[in-house]
C-alpha positions in Angstrom: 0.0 0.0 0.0 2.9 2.5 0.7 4.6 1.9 -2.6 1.2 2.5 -4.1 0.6 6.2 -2.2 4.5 6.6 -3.1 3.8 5.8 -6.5 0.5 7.8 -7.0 2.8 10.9 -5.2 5.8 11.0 -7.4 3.4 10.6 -10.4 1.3 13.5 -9.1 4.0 15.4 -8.7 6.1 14.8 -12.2 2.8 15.6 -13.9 2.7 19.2 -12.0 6.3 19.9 -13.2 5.1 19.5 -16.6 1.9 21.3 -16.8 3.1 23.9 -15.1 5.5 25.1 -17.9 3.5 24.5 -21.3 4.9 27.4 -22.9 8.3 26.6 -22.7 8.3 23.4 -24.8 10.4 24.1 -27.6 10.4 21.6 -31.1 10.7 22.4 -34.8 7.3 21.0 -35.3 4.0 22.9 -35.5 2.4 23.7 -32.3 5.7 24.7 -30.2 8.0 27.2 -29.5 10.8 27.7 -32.4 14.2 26.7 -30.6 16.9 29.1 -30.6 18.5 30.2 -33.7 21.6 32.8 -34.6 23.1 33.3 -38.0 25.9 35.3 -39.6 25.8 36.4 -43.2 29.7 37.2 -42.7 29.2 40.9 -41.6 26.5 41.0 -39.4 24.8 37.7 -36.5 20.7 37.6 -36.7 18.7 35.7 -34.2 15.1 34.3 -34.6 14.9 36.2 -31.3 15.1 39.7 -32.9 12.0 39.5 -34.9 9.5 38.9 -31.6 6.5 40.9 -32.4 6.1 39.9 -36.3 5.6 36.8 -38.3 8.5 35.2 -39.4 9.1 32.4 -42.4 12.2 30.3 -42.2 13.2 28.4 -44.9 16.0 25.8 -45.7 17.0 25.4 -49.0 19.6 23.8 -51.3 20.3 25.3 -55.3 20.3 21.2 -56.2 16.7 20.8 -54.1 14.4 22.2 -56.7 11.1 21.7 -54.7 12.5 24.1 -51.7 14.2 26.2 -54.1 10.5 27.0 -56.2 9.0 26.8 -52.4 11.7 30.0 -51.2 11.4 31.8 -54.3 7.7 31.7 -53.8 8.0 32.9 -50.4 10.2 35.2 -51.3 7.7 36.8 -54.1 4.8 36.9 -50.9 6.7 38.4 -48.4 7.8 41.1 -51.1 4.4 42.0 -52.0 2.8 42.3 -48.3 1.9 45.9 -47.9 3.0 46.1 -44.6 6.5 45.0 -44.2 6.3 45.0 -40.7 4.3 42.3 -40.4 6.5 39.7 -41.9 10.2 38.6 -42.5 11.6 36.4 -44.3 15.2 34.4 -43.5 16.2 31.9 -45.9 19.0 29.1 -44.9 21.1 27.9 -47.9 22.7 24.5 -47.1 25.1 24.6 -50.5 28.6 23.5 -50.1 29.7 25.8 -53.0 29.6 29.4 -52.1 29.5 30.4 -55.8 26.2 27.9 -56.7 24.4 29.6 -53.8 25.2 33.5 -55.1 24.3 32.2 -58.5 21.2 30.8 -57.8 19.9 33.8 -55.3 21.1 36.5 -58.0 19.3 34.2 -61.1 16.0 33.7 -58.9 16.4 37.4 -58.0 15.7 36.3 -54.6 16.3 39.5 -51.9 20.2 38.9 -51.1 19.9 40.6 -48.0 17.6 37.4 -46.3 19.7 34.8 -47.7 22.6 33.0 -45.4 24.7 30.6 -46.7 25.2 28.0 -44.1 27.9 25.3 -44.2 29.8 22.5 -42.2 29.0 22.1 -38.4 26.7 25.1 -38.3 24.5 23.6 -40.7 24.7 19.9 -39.4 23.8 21.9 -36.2 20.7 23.5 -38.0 19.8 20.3 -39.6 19.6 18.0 -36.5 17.7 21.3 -34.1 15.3 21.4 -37.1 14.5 17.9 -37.9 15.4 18.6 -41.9 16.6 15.0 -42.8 13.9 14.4 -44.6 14.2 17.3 -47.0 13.5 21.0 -46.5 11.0 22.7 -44.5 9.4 26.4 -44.1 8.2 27.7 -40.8 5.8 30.5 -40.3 6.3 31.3 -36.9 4.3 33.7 -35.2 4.8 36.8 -32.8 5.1 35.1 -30.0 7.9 32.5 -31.6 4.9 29.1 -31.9 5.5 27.7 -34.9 2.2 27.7 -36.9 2.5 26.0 -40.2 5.5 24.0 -41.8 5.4 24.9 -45.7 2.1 26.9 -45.3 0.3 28.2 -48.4 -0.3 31.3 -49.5 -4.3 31.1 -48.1 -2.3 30.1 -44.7 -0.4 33.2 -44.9 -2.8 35.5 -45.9 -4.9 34.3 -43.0 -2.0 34.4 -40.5 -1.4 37.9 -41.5 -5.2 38.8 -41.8 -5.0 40.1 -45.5 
């Protein structure tokens, strides 16, 4: 009987823990906080954690992955024609190995330069394995609070997210 109580006590309290802190849970899938991501573009480090307050789309690409290379140039060509800019960014993660492909492709697909990071070696096994990508390429809308909403939303699911 007193293993029982003991039993019924721990599992009271473990469940507690847990439900106390729902907010916190942080996954690269829908329905969770985004984890923690920081980028360089070579002269300047950007974190997930500076756009709080608007909705942002992450997407990871490859120049030799043509369905997430249409999918960011189409994301791309929505977040440039939002009429409030405020509402929405757009970071795009190149996994290329060859620096020169990846400029190629982003000046070819006329793809805003500016959003694009080229991301290699470590970092971008890093980014890989946080994200869950190894079963291809992903986009994230994540919203102002950093809860991802949508993986590869559509253009209805932005439109609504963004209440146009």
């Amino acid at each position: 009987m007193k293993k029982t109580i003991k039993f019924v006590v721990f599992f009271a309290i473990v469940l507690t823990l847990f439900s106390a802190y729902p907010d916190k849970v942080v996954d690269a899938s829908e329905g969770y906080i985004v984890p923690s991501l920081t980028i360089s573009n070579g002269n300047e480090n950007i974190s997930l954690d500076m756009y709080k307050g608007k909705h942002v789309l992450l997407t990871f690409w490859a120049s030799t992955d043509g369905i997430s290379r249409v999918a960011c140039n189409e994301y791309s060509a929505f977040v440039k024609n939002v009429a409030n800019k405020e509402q929405i960014c757009h970071i795009s993660i190149n996994f290329d190995q060859n620096n020169n492909l990846f400029k190629e492709t982003v000046r070819r697909d006329n793809l805003n330069a500016i959003a694009q990071f080229n991301i290699k070696g470590e970092e971008a096994k890093q980014i890989k394995e946080t994200f869950h990508l190894e079963d291809g390429y992903n986009t994230l809308l994540i919203d102002p609070t950093g809860r991802i909403i949508a993986t590869n939303p559509s253009v209805q699911t932005l439109e609504q997210a963004l209440s146009l």
